[in-house]
C-alpha positions as CSV (number, residue, x, y, z in Angstrom):
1,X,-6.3,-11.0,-14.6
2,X,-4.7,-11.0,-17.7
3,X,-5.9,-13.5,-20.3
4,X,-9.2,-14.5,-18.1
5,X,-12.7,-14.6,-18.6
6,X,-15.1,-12.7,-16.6
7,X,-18.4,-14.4,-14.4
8,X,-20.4,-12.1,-11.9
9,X,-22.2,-13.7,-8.7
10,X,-24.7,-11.6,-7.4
11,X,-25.0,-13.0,-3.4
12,X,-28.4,-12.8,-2.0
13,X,-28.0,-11.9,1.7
14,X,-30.4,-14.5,3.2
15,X,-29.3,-17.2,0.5
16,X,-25.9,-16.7,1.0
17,X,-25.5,-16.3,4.6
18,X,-26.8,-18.8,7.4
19,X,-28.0,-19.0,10.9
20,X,-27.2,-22.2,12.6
21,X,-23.9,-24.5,12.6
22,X,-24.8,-27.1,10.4
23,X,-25.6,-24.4,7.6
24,X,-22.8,-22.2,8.3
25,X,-20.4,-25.2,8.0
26,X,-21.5,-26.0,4.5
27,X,-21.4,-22.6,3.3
28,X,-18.1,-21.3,5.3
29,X,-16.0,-22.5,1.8
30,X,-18.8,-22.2,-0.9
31,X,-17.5,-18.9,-2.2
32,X,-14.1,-19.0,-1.9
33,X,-14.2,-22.8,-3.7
34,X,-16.3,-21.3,-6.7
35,X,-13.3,-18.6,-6.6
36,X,-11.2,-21.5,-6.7
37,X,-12.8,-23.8,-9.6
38,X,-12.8,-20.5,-11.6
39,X,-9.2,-19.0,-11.5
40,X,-8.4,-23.0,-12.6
41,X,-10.9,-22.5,-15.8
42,X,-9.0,-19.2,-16.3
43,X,-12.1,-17.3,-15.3
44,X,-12.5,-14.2,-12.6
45,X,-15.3,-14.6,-10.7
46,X,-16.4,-11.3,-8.9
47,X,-19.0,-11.9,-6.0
48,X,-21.5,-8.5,-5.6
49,X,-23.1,-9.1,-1.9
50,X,-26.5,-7.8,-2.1
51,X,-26.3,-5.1,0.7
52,X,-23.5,-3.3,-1.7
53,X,-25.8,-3.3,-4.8
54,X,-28.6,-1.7,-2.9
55,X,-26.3,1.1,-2.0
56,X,-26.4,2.9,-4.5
57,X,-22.4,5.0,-3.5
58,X,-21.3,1.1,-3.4
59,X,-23.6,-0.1,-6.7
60,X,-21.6,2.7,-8.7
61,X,-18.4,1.4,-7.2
62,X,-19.2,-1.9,-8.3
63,X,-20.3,-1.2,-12.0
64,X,-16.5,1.1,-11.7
65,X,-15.0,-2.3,-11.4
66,X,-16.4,-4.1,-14.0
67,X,-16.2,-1.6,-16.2
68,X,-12.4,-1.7,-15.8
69,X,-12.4,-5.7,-15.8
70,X,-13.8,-5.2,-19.4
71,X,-11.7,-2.2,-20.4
72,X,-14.4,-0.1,-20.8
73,X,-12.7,2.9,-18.5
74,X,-11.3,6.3,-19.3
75,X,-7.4,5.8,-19.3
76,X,-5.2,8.2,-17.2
77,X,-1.2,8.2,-17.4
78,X,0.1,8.2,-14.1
79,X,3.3,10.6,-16.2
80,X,0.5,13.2,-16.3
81,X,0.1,13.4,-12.6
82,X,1.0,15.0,-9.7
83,X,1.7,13.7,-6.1
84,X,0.6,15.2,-2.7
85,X,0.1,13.8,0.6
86,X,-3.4,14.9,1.9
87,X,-5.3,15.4,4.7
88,X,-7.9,13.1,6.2
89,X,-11.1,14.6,5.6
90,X,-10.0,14.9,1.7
91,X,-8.6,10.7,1.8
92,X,-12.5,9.9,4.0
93,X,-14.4,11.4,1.0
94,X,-12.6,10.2,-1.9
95,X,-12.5,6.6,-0.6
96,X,-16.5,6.4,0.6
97,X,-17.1,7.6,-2.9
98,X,-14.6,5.0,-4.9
99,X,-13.7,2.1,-2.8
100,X,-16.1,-0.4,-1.5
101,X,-14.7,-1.0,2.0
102,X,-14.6,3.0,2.2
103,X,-12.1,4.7,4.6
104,X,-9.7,3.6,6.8
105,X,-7.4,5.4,9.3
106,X,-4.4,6.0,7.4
107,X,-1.0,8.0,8.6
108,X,0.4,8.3,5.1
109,X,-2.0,9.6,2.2
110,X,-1.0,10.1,-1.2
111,X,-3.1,11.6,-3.7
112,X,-2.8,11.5,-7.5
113,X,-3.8,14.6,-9.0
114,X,-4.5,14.9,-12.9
115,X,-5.2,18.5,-14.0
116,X,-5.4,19.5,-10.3
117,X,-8.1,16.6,-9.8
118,X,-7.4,13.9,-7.2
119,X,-8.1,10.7,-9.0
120,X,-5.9,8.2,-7.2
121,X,-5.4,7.2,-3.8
122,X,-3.1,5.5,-1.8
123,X,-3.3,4.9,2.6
124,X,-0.6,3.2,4.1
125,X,0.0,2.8,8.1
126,X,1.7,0.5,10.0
127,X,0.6,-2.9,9.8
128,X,-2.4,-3.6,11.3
129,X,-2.5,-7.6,12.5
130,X,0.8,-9.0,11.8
131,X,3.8,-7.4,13.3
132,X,6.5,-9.0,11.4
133,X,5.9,-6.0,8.9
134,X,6.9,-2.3,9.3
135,X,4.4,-1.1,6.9
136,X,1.0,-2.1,5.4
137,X,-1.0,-0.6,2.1
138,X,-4.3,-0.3,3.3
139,X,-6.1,1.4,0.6
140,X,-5.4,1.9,-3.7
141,X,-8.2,3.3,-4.9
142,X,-8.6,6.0,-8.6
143,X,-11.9,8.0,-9.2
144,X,-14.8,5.8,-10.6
145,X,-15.0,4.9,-14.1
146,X,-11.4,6.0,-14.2
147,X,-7.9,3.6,-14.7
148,X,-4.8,5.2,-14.0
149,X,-2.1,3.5,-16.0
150,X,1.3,3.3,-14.1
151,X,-1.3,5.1,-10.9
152,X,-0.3,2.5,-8.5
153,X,3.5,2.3,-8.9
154,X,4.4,5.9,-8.7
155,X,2.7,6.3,-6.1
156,X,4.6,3.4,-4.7
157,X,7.9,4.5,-5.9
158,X,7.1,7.6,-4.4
159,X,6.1,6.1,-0.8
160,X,9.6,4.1,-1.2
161,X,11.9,7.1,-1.7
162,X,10.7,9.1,0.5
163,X,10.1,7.3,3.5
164,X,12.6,3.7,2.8
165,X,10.2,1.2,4.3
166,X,10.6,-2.2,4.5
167,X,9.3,-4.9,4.5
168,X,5.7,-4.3,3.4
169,X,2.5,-6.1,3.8
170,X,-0.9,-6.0,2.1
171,X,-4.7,-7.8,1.6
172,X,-6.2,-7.9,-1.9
173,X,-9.9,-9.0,-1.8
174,X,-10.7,-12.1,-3.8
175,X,-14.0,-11.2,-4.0
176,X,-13.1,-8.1,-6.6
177,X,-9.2,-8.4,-6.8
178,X,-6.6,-10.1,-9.5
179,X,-3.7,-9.3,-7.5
180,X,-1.8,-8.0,-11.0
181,X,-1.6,-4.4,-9.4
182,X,0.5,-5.8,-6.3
183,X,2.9,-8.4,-8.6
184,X,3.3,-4.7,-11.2
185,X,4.9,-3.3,-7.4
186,X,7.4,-6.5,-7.4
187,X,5.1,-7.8,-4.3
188,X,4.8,-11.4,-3.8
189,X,2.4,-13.6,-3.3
190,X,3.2,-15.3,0.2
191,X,-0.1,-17.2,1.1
192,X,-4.0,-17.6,0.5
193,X,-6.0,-16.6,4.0
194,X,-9.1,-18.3,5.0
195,X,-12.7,-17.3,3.9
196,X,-13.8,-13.8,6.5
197,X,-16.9,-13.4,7.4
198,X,-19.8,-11.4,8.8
199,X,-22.7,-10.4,10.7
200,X,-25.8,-8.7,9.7
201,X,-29.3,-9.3,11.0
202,X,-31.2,-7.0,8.3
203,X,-29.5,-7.6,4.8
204,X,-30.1,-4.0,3.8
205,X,-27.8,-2.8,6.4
206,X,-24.2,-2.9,6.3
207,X,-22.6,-6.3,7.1
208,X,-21.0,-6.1,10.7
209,X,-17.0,-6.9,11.3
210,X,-15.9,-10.1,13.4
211,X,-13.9,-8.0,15.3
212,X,-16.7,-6.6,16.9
213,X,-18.5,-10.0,18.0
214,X,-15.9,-11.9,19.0
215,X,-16.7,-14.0,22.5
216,X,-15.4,-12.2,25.0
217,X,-17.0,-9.1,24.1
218,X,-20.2,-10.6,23.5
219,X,-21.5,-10.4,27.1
220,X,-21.8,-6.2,26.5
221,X,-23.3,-6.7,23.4
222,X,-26.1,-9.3,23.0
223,X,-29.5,-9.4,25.0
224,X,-29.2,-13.4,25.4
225,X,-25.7,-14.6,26.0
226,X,-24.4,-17.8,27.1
227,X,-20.7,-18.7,28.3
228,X,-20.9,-22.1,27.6
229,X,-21.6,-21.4,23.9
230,X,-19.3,-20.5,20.9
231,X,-19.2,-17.1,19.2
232,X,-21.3,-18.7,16.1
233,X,-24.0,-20.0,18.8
234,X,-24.2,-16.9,20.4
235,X,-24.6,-15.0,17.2
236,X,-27.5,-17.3,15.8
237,X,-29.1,-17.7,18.9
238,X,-29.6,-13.9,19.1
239,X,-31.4,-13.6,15.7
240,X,-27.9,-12.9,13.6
241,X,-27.0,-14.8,10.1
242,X,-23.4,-15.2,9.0
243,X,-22.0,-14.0,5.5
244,X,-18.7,-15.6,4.2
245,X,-16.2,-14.2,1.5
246,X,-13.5,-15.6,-0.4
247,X,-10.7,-14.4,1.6
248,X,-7.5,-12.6,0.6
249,X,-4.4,-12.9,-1.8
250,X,-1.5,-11.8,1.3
251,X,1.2,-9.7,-0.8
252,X,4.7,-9.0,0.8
253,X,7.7,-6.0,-0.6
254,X,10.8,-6.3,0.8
255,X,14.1,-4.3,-0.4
């Protein structure tokens, strides 16, 4: 964010996370209302979840970012680089290496090539959970330690021209994320979601998606389960603890 300040959390797994109702109640907005009391004071606050800094792919991804918060990157000029759409296993690599949520299933990939060097990344499929988009920009990631200037918008522009989409949705993490890359792409802001969360029951492990435990998949899943609970009960009954975020920033393109 131009013009702000810079804090770091660092987010103990156990301290951060909870295992029963009443806990998980107080914590569910603790994150996203430090966010919050920040971005008022002019102040990004980035929140490192344990499990990320002991992996050490996702610890080097992490000191990427902050290194590029304080301007302390190499500089790239997008001018300088090439386009090409890639293939898969090229996009899985690059994005395990240099973003923290890693990979996802794109059917357009753009790379940005500098000196025959993919340094940028761009996945975009259809949108994912909310259908009254065509299009949805999963991924924008560049090579660690690395900040592509004009990266983003040309391959946008690029993505535009050739394939006329419209209208476009994204997510931008406010645990990490400004937003200033989507407003750069004439996106808009259109809404704040609620905190996300997680599952985990060893905090060196990777945290486990919602998607996966929601209740009526729960009877496959968990040793102990009980119909007459909720998903939360289920979860925390069966040894699990509950991690919350901050949510995301919900950008929109439209022609």
């Amino acid at each position: 964010m131009s013009g702000f300040a810079l804090a770091i959390e660092y987010d103990g797994m156990f301290w951060h996370s909870s295992d029963d109702e009443k806990s998980d109640n107080y914590l569910k907005n603790k994150h996203l209302f430090k966010t919050e009391e920040c971005e008022k004071r002019k102040i990004q606050l980035l929140h490192i979840f344990e499990n990320e800094w002991m992996d050490i792919k996702k610890q080097d991804v992490w000191k990427s970012i902050i290194c590029s918060k304080l301007g302390m990157n190499d500089v790239v000029f997008a001018r300088k680089c090439q386009i090409r759409e890639i293939d898969s296993s090229i996009a899985h690599v690059f994005c395990e290496e240099n973003h923290l949520q890693g990979y996802f299933p794109c059917s357009i990939k753009l790379g940005l090539f500098f000196n025959d060097e993919l340094i940028g990344f761009m996945g975009i499929s259809k949108s994912r959970y909310n259908k009254n988009y065509d299009w949805e920009i999963i991924r924008f990631c560049s090579k660690k330690y690395i900040n592509i200037c004009g990266g983003i918008s040309k391959l946008f522009s690029f993505f535009v021209k050739k394939y006329n989409p419209s209208p476009i949705i994204s997510y931008c993490d406010r645990r990490y994320g400004s937003g200033n890359s989507y407003k750069k792409l004439g996106m808009i802001l259109v809404n704040n979601s609620k905190s996300n969360y997680w599952y985990f029951k060893n905090s060196l492990l990777a945290l486990e998606s919602r998607i996966k435990y929601q209740k009526h998949k729960l009877s496959n899943i968990l040793e102990n389960f009980d119909p007459s609970k909720t998903e939360a009960e289920n979860m925390f009954a069966n040894k699990y603890r509950r991690i919350w975020d901050c949510g995301n920033m919900i950008f929109e393109w439209k022609k």
